[in-house]
C-alpha positions in Angstrom: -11.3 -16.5 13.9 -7.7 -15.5 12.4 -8.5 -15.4 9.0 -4.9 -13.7 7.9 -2.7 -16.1 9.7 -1.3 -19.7 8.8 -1.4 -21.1 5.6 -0.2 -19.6 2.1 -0.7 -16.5 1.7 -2.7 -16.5 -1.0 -5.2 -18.9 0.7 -5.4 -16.4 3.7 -6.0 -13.8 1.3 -9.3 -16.0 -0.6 -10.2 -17.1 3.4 -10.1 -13.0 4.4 -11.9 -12.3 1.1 -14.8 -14.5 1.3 -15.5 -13.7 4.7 -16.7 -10.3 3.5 -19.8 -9.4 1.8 -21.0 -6.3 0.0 -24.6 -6.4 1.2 -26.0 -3.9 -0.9 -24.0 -3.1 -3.9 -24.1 -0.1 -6.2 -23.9 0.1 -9.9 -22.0 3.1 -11.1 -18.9 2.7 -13.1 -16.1 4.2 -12.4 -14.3 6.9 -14.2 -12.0 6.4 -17.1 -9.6 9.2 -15.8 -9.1 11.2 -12.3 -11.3 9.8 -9.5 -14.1 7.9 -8.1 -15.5 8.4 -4.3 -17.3 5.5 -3.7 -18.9 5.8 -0.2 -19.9 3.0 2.1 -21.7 2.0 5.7 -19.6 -0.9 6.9 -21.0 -2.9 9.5 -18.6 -4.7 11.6 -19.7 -8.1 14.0 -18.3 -7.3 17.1 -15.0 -9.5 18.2 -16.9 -12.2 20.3 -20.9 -13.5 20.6 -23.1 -10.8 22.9 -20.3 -7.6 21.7 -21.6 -4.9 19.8 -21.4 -4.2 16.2 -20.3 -1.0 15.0 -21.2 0.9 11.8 -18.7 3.2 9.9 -19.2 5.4 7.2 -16.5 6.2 4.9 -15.2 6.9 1.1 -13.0 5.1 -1.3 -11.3 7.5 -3.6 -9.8 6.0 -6.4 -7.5 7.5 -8.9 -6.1 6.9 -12.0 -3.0 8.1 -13.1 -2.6 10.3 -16.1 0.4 9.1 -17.0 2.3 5.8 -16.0 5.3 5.8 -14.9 7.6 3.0 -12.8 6.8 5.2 -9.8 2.5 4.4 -10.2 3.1 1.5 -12.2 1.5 -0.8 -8.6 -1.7 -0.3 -6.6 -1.2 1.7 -4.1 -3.5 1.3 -0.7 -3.9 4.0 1.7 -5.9 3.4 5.0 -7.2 0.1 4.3 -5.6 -1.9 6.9 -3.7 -1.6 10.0 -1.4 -4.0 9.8 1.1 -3.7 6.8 1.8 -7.3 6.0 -1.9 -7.4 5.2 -1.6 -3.9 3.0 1.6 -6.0 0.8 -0.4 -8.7 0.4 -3.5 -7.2 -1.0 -0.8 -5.3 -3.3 1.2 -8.1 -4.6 -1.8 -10.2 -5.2 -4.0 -7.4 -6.9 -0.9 -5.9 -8.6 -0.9 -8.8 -10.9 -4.8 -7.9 -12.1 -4.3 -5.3 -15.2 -7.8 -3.9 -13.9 -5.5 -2.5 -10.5 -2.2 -2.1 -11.4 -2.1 1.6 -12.0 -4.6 2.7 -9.3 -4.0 4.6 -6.1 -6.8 3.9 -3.6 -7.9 5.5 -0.3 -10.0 5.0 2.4 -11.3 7.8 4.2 -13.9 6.7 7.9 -15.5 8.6 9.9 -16.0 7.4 13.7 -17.7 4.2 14.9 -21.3 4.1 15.9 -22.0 1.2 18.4 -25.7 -0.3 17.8 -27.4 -3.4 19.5 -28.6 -5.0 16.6 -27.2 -7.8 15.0 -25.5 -7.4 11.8 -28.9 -8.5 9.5 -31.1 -5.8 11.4 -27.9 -3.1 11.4 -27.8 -3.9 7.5 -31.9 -3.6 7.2 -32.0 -0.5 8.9 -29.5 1.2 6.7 -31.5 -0.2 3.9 -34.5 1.6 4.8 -32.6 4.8 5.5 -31.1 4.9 2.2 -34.1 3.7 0.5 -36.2 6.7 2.0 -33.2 9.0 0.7 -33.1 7.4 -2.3 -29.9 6.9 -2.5 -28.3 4.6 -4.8 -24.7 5.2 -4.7 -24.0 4.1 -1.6 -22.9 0.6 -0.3 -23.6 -1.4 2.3 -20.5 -3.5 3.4 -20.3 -6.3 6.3 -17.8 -8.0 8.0 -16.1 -9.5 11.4 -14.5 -7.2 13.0 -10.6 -8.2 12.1 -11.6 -7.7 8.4 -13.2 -4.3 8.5 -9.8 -3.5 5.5 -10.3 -6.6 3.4 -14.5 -5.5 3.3 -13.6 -2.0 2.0 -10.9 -3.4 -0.6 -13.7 -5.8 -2.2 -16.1 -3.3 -2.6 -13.5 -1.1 -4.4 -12.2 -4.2 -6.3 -15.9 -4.7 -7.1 -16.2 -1.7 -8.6 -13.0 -1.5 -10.5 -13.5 -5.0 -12.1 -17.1 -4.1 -12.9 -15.9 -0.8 -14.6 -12.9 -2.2 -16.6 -15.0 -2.8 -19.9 -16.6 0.4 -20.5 -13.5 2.5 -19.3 -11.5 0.1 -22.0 -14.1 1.2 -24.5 -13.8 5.0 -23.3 -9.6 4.6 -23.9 -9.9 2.8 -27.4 -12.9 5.5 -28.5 -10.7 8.3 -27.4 -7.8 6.5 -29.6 -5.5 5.7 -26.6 -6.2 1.5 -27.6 -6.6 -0.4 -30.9 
């Protein structure tokens, strides 16, 4: 399925974007200033019916300027997709969102594992495996295999939206906001 072709752009980006879950979200905020790591399994369908899926693990780092300037006034996106019209896209879109426009993000994977489960026993078993570690700050994210980017960016828009309030309540308590 070519999610990021045809169309406007913006309705290729909402296509892309629902097409991704985070299947097992975490709930840790980020920080107000310097970074977040916000590491993740992402579980990829394979390409075509009777292919493999792969699992990834990998890291968001976010970071927050200190100090705004026009040079980190934008999001900037590092290693979230491969194609760069995809990378501007995600930019100009999310650029427009207070909650990103300062950030710098990057994605750091390790290799691909190739399992034969489908994607809902792939996402059970890493379930379990974090349960038993008891591990709760660690997503689990799925996706078709074209979108492997766009999964990594919602979980870190996730996480940025869901922080925006309390790190807004951190700036105006430390006398940076009215």
């Amino acid at each position: 399925m070519d999610f990021l072709g045809e169309s406007s752009d913006r309705d290729r980006f909402f296509r892309a974007w629902n097409a991704v879950e985070i299947a097992r979200p975490v709930h840790y905020g980020l920080f107000t200033f310097g970074e977040s790591d916000l590491p993740y399994f992402l579980v990829l369908e394979g390409s075509s019916t009777g292919e493999p899926v792969t699992i990834t693990q990998g890291q968001v780092t976010i970071t927050r300027p200190l100090i705004i300037t026009p040079d980190n006034a934008s999001p900037r996106f590092e290693n979230f997709f491969e194609d760069a019209d995809d990378s501007d896209l995600a930019s100009f879109l999310l650029a427009r969102t207070a909650s990103f426009s300062h950030l710098r993000l990057s994605n750091r994977s390790g290799e691909k594992r190739i399992v034969s489960d489908n994607v809902e026993e792939a996402v059970a078993r890493l379930n379990r495996q974090l349960d038993d570690e008891d591990e709760d700050r660690v997503a689990i994210l799925t996706a078709p295999q074209s979108l492997a980017g766009m999964a990594v960016l919602k979980y870190a828009a996730d996480r940025v939206i869901t922080s925006a309030p309390d790190n807004i309540q951190e700036l105006r308590d430390r006398g940076f906001l009215p």
